[in-house]
N, C-alpha and C positions, 0 to 999 in steps of 0.2 A: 504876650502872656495870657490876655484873655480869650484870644481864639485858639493857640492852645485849649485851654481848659474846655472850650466848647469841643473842639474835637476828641479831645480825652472824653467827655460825656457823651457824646451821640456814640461812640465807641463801645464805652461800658454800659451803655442800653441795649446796643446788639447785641454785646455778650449774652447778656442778660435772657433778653428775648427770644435769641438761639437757641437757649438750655431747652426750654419747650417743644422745638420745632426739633433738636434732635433727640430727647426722647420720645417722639412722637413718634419717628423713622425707624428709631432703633425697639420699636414695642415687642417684637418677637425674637428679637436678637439678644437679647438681656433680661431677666427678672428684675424689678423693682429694687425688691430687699440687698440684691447684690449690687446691682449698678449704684446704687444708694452707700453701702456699705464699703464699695471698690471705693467711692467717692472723699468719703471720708478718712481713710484710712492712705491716702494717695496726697492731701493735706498735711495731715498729720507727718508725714513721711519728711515733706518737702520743710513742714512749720517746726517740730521738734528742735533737732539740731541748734536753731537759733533761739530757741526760749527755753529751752530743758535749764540753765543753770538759774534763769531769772525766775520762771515759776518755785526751782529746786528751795528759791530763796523766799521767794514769796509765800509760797503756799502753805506754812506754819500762820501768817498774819489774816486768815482767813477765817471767818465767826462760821457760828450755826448759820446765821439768816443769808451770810454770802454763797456756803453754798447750797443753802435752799434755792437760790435766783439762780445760781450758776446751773444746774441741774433743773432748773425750770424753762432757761433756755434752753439747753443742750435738749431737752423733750419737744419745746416748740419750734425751735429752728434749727436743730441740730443734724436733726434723723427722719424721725417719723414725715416729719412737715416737705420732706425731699423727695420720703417714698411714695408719698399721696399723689404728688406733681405725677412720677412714672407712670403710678398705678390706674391714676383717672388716664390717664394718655391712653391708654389699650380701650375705652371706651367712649370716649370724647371726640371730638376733633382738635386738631390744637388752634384754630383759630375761635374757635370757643372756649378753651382754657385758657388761652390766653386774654382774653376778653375780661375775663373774673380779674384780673390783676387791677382793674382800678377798684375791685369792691374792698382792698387794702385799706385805704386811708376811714371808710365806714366803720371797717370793724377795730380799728382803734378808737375811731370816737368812742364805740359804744363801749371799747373793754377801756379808757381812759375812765368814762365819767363814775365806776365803781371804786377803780384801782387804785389813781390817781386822782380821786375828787375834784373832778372837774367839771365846772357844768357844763351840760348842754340847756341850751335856750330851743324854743320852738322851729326858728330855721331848721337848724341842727336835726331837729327828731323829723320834718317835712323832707331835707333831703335825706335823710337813713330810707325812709318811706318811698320817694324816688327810686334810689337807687337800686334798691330790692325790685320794686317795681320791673325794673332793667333787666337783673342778674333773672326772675324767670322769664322775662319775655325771651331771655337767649336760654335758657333752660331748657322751656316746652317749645322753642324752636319756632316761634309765633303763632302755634295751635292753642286757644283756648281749651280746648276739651282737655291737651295735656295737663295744664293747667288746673284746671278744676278735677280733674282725676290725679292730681300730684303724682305722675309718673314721668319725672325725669330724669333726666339719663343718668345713672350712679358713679359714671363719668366728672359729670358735672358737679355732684356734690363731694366730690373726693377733692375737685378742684378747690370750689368752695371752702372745703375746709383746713387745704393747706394755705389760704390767704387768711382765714380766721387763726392761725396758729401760727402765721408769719407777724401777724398784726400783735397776738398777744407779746413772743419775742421782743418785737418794738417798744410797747408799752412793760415790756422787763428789761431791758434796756436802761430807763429812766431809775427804775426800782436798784441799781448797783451800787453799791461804796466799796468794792474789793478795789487794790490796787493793779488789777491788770493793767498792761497794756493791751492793746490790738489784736497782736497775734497769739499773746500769751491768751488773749479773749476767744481768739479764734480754735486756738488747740483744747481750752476748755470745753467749750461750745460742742466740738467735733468728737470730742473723747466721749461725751454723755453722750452726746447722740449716737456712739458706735455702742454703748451700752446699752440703748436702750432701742434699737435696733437686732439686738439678737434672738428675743423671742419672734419678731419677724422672721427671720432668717427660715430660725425652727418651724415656724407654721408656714413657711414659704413652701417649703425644705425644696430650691430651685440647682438642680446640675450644676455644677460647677465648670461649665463649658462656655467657651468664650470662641468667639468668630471676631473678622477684625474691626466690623463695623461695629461690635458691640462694645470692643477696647477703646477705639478711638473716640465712641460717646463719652465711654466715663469719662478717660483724658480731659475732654473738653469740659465735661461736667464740672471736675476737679477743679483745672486750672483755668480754664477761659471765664466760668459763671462765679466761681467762686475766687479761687486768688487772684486774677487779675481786675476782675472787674469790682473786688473789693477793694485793692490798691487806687481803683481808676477814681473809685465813687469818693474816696477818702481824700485824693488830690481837687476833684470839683469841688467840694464841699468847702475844702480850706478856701479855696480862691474864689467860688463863685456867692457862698454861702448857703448854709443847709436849705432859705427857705425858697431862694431862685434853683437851687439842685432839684429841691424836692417836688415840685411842682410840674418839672418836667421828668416823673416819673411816667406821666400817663400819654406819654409818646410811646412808652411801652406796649402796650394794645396795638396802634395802629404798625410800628413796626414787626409785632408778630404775627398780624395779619398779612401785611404785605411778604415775609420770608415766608411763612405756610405757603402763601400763592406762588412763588417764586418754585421753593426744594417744593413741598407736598402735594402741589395740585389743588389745595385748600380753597376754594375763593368763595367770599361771603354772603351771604346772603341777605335778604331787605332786614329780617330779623334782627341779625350783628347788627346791623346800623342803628335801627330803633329802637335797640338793649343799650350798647355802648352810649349813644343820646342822652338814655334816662341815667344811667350809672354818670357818668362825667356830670351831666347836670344836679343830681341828687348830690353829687362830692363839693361843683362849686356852690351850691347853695349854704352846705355843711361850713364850707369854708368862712362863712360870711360870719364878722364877731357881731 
């Protein structure tokens, strides 16, 4: 049962890690706003059916403050936080955006210690300081001059701030008392986010043409990154527990670097190395009570 559950997680880390490396591939083949929007709406499709009469039931038992949170996720991890992932892809590499994925558990600490009143102690604010450290040495590419001219790649800060907006999600997460369950969590989540994704759309305003590399992205977007690898992360958790799961999130980086080198031709540079370094170190310093 327990190496089960290990293969169920190295699994849904590559799911994971994929979503990156094929929108990365598919950058000219798909607009963000749609392949985002395809995304969602390809969910919803699949999740409805099985929760339409449970929501039908539930969604009268629902306060003001529920769906302020409901609609607060569906803005941070619904939509927008999906389209940022595409969008920085057309100007990034993705073994650099993918790299940002451990600056996640930072930007919870920092949106925990307002949100959730939690302190942070001196560690805490020494690794956030690390870490940062990290995310521009792989930013300006290990140019100083970039650096001190803050001209990084807007690639990179797109990336940046879908981990900032994945991170708040998390820390709204915590902030719930609705009765959902999962998927009913998940069709919520997905609905707001297809709302609030449509002035996107309009300022995209991208052709509605689709090639089949750019079909098979979403697909995968859809169900590989998101409903399987939801289902996968939800089975490790039970059996392995959230805090042995959660830790080996940050195999994530090193598996999207090694796929970028594999499909994209990606391969790293001393930089990545001495970025990822400071970030993983700045995170386990963070970690320390």
């Amino acid at each position: 049962m327990r190496f089960t559950a290990w293969l169920v997680l190295i699994a849904t880390l590559l799911l994971w890690s994929g979503n990156w490396i094929v929108a990365r591939a598919v950058r000219e083949d798909v607009a963000p706003g749609v392949a985002t929007v395809g995304r969602l709406l390809i969910v919803l499709a699949i999740l409805l059916p099985f929760t339409f009469f449970g929501l039908k039931r539930k969604i009268s038992q629902l306060k003001a403050k529920d769906w302020g949170v409901l609609a607060a996720m569906g803005f941070a991890g619904g939509g927008i936080h999906l389209g940022l992932q595409w969008l920085g892809l057309h100007y990034t590499t993705a073994t650099s955006a993918v790299l940002y994925l451990s600056t996640a558990p930072i930007f919870v600490l920092l949106m925990a210690a307002p949100v959730l009143t939690e302190r942070i102690g001196p560690a805490q604010w020494a690794g956030v300081a690390i870490s940062f450290v990290g995310v521009a040495t792989i930013a300006a590419q290990g140019e100083p001059a970039r650096l001190a001219a803050l001209s990084f790649n807007k690639g990179d800060m797109m990336a940046l701030t879908s981990m900032a907006m994945w991170a708040a999600y998390t820390v709204l997460l915590r902030l719930r008392r609705d009765p959902l369950d999962v998927p009913e969590l998940i069709v919520m989540v997905c609905g707001f986010g297809f709302l609030f994704m449509l002035p996107w759309l309009a300022i995209e305003r991208a052709p509605l043409q689709f090639n089949a590399a750019g079909i098979i992205a979403i697909l995968y977007s859809a169900i590989a990154s998101l409903l399987l690898a939801y289902a996968g992360w939800s089975y490790v958790v039970t059996r392995l527990g959230a805090a042995r799961a959660g830790v080996t999130m940050h195999l994530m980086p090193a598996m999207g670097v090694g796929l970028a080198a594999l499909f994209l031709g990606e391969y790293p540079q001393i930089y990545h190395f001495v970025g990822i370094g400071l970030i993983l170190g700045g995170v386990g310093l963070s970690s320390v009570k």
